[in-house]
matplotlib code that plots the C-alpha trace (Angstrom):
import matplotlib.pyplot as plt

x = [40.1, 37.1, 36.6, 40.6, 39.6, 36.1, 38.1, 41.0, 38.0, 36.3, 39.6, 40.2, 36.9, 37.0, 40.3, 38.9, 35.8, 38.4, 40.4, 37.3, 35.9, 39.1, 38.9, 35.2, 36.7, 39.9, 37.5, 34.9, 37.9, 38.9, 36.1, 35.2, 38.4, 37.6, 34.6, 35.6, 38.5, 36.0, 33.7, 36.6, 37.5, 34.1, 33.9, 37.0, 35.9, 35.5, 34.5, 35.2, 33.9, 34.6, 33.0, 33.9, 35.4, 36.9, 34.9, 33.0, 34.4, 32.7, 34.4, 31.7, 32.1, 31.0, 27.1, 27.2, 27.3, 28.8, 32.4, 33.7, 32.7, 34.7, 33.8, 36.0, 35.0, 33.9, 31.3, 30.3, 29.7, 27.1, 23.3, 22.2, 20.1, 23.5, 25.4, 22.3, 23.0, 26.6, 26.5, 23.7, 25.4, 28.8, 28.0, 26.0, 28.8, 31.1, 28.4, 28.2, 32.3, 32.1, 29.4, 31.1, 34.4, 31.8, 30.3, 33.9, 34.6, 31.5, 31.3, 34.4, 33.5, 30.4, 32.6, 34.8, 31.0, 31.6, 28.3, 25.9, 25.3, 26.2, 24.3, 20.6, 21.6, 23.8, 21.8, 23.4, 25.6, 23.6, 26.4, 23.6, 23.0, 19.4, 18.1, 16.4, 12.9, 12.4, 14.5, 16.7, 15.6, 18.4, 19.6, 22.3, 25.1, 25.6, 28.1, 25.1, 22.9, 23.0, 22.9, 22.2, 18.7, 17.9, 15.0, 13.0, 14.2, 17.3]
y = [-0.9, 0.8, 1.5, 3.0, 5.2, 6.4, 7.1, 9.1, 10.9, 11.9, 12.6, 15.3, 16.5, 17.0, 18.7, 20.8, 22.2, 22.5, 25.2, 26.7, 27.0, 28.6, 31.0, 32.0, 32.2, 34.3, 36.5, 36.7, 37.9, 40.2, 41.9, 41.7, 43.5, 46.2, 47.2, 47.5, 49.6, 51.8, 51.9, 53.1, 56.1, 56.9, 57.1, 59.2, 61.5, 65.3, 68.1, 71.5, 75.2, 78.7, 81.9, 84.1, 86.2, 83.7, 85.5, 82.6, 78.7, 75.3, 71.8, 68.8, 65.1, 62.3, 62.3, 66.0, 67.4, 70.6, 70.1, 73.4, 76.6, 79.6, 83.3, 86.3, 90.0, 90.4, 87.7, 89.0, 92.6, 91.7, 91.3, 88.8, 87.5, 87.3, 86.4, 82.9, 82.8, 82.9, 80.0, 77.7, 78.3, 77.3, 74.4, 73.1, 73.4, 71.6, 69.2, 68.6, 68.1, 65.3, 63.5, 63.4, 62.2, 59.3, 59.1, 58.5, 55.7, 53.6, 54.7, 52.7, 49.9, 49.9, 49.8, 46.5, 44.9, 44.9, 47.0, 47.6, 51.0, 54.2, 54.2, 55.7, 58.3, 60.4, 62.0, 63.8, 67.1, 70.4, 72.9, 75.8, 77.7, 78.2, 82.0, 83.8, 84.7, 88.5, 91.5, 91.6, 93.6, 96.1, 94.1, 95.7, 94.0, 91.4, 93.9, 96.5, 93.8, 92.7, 88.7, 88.9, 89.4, 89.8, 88.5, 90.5, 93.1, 92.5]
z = [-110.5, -110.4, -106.9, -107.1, -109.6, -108.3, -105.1, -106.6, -109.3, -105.5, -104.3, -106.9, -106.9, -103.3, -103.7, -106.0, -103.5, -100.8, -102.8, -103.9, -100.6, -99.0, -102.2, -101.0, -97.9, -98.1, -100.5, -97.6, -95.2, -97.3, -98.3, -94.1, -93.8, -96.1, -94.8, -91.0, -92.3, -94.5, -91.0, -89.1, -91.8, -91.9, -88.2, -87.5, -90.9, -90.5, -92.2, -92.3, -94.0, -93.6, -94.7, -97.6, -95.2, -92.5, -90.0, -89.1, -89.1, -88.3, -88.0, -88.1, -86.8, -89.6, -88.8, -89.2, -85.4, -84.7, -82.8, -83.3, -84.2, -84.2, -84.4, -85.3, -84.0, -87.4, -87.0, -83.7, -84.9, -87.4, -86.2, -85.0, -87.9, -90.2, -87.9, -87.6, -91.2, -91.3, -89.3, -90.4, -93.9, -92.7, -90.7, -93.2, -96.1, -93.4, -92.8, -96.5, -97.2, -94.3, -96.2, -99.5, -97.9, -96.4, -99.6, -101.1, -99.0, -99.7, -103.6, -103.4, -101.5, -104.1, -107.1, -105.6, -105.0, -101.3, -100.8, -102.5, -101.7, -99.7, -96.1, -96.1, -93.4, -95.6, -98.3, -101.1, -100.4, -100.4, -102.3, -101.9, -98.5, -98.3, -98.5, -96.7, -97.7, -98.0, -96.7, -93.1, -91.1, -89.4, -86.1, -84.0, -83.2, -80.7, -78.7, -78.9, -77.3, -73.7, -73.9, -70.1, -69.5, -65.7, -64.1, -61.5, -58.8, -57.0]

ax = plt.figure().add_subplot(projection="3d")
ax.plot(x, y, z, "-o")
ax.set_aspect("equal")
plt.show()
């Protein structure tokens, strides 16, 4: 009677690990499943600014890479150190809004305990455009300028 009842206590026990393993298990897939879903939002994940005016307007892929700019008449008529400005300033804001919607994916995965963090390569949103130390200078506009420079005689 002992032996029966050693095997049927082993039995149950090893019953017992079984469920708990496929627990772990289903768990494991799950949380698996969760981040390669997060991966893929982050991937496809965009951001977009605009100035003040609208005169100048950037669209950024996930890591931050200029995939669009666009530039109104407006834009174009101012010199060409604003018009630099305009656009670092933009793109960066854009830049910014796609790593907070990344942020927002991970900070979630965080909270569930699926990570344990938010990827190194996206530091903290800037909200402020840099400035520009000192004064501009006057710069004529960009249809002022000729942005064809020859070289030599012809």
């Amino acid at each position: 009677m002992s032996d029966e009842h050693s095997v049927g206590a082993l039995n149950d026990r090893a019953r017992r690990l079984s469920d708990e393993a496929a627990h772990v298990y289903s768990v494991t897939r799950r949380r698996k499943e969760a981040l390669r879903a997060a991966e893929a939002r982050a991937l496809k994940v965009s951001g977009e600014a605009a100035s003040h005016d609208g005169s100048v307007r950037a669209r950024v892929d996930a890591g931050g890479m200029l995939t669009e700019l666009v530039l109104t008449d407006k834009a174009l008529r101012s010199g060409p150190g604003e018009l630099a400005r305009l656009v670092t300033t933009v793109t960066q804001r854009a830049a910014a809004d796609a790593r907070s919607s990344v942020r927002d994916t991970y900070d979630r995965l965080r909270d569930e305990g699926i990570v344990r963090g938010v990827p190194v390569l996206l530091p903290a949103p800037q909200t402020e455009a840099p400035q520009r130390p000192g004064k501009p200078e006057e710069e004529a506009s960009y249809e002022e300028r000729s942005v064809v420079r020859r070289r030599g005689p012809r």
